[in-house]
C-alpha positions, 0 to 999 in steps of 0.5 A, a space after each residue: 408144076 407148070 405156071 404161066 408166064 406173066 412178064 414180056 419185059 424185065 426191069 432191074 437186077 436179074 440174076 444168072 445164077 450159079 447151078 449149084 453142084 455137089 463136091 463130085 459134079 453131080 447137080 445139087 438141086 436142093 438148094 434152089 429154093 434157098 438160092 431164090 429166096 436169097 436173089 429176091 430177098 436181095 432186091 433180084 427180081 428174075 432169074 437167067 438159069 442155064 446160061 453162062 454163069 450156070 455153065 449151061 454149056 457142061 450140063 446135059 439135056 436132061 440135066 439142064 430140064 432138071 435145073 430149069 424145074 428145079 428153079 420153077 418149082 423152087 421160086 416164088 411165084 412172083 420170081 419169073 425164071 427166064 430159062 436158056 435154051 441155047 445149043 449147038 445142035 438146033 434140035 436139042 435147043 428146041 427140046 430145051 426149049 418146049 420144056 421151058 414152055 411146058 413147066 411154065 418159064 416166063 421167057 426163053 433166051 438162046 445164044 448163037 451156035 458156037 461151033 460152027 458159026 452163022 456167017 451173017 445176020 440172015 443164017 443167024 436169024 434161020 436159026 431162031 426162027 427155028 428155035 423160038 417156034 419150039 416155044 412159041 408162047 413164050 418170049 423169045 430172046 437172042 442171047 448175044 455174047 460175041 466173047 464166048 460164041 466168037 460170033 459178033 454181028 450187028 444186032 441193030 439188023 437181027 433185031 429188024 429181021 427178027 421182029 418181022 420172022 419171029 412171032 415171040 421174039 421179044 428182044 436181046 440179052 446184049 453181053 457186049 460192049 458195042 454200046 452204040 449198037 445196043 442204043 441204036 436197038 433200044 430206039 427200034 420202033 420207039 423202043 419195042 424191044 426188051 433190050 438186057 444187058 449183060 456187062 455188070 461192070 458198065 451198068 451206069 454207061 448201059 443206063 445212060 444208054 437207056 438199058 433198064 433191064 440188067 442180066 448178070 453174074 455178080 447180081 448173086 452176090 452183091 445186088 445192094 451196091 447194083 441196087 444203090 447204082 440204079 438208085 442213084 442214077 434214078 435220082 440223077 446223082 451220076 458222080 455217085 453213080 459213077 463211084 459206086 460202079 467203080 467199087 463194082 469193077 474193083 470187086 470184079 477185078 478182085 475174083 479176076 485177080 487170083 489166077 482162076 477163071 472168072 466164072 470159078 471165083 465169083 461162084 467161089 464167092 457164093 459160100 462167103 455170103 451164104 449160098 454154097 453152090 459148090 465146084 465148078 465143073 471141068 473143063 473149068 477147075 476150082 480154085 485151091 484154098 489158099 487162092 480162095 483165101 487170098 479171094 477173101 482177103 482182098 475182097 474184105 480189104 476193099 469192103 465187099 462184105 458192107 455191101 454184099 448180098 445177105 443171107 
């Protein structure tokens, strides 16, 4: 089951996929292969699972194992899945992520604890340090994501801290907009750190930053037009750069507009190219139909269907 991991930097698109669920909450794991066949397909190259998007937070422990096997057993072997170990309870985030060594991940990612709080950079870093040693093979990355942890602090000084106390810690999954800050890591040591940011709607301003590895939610279902963004910006053609990450925002702006949760309607947009991944779980709740209808039809009117995914 088990396959070693050959990536310690990732570069490009790299999905954090929806866990897709039944119509009564249960996981629906039959579709993952499907699901990464149509990432890679589609110009995707890893897979986050278990984060955010994949509302790592609602599942179990054990659910949240049997996710990570499924995308491991499920994915083309040249599709590295990177698996989130991240949790309150420190213990149960060393169990994710031993498991994650164990069937082979090609990197592990946590974020901060988010009930009770790291105070400052050193009580943050005691936390990883405890937490990446359960896998200490694999790459380690802080998932750093101040909107959902309410926990900002700056990682410029974790990184520094880290890169001298963890042994694997390879660098951050950046979820913010401190982009002065996420520069001033990518420059650390002549750019040791594997810095992933994570804001799809400011990818071009990232990459003038220097980001070259992206993490996000709407690379499920509109990689082509994130593909074309980094084309463009390889060839030095910023205007159309510039364009093409307007027609992004548009799009997200689209699923914020309909009165669901973000995370509820940009999963409800999966079937629409495809990929059903089903409901989200409480405490988020799914979208009506006439909301999704309405999704859809904004979604057409500014022409998401020419460049979204395809199955």
């Amino acid at each position: 089951m088990a396959r070693m991991a050959k990536h310690t930097r990732f570069l490009g698109l790299v999905a954090a996929p929806f866990t897709p669920f039944r119509a009564n909450g249960s996981l629906n794991l039959e579709i993952i292969p499907t699901y990464a066949r149509f990432l890679q397909r589609n110009g995707v190259t890893a897979a986050f699972v278990c984060g955010t998007t994949g509302e790592g937070a609602s599942m179990t422990v054990a659910e949240r194992k049997l996710v990570a096997e499924a995308w491991l057993n499920g994915a083309p072997n040249d599709f590295p899945i990177i698996v989130h170990a991240g949790h309150s309870c420190l213990e149960d985030a060393r169990e994710l992520a031993a498991h994650a060594e164990k069937i082979g991940a090609a990197a592990v990612a946590a974020l901060s604890p988010y009930f009770f709080k790291p105070r400052n950079n050193g009580e943050l870093l005691a936390f990883n340090i405890a937490l990446a040693a359960a896998a200490p093979s694999l790459p380690y990355y802080f998932y750093n994501i101040p909107a959902m942890t309410g926990m900002s602090l700056p990682m410029k000084e974790f990184c520094v801290a880290a890169a001298t106390s963890i042994p694997n810690f390879a660098g951050v999954k950046y979820t913010y907009e401190d982009l002065p800050d996420y520069e001033a890591c990518i420059r650390l040591e002549g750019g040791r750190f594997d810095m992933l940011f994570g804001r799809d709607e400011i990818l071009a301003s990232a990459w003038a930053r220097g980001a070259r590895g992206f993490v996000g939610s709407t690379y499920n279902f509109a990689a082509p037009l994130y593909m074309q963004i980094i084309e463009a910006l390889k060839a030095g053609e910023n205007e159309k750069a510039e364009r093409l990450q307007a027609t992004a925002v548009e799009m997200i702006q689209a699923g914020l507009s309909i009165g669901a949760s973000g995370l509820a309607a940009f999963k409800a947009i999966m079937p629409m190219v495809g990929v059903d991944c089903g409901p989200v779980r409480l405490p988020l709740t799914q979208p009506p139909a006439e909301m999704l209808e309405r999704l859809r039809a904004i979604l057409k009117e500014i022409g998401f269907f020419s460049y979204a995914s395809k199955a």
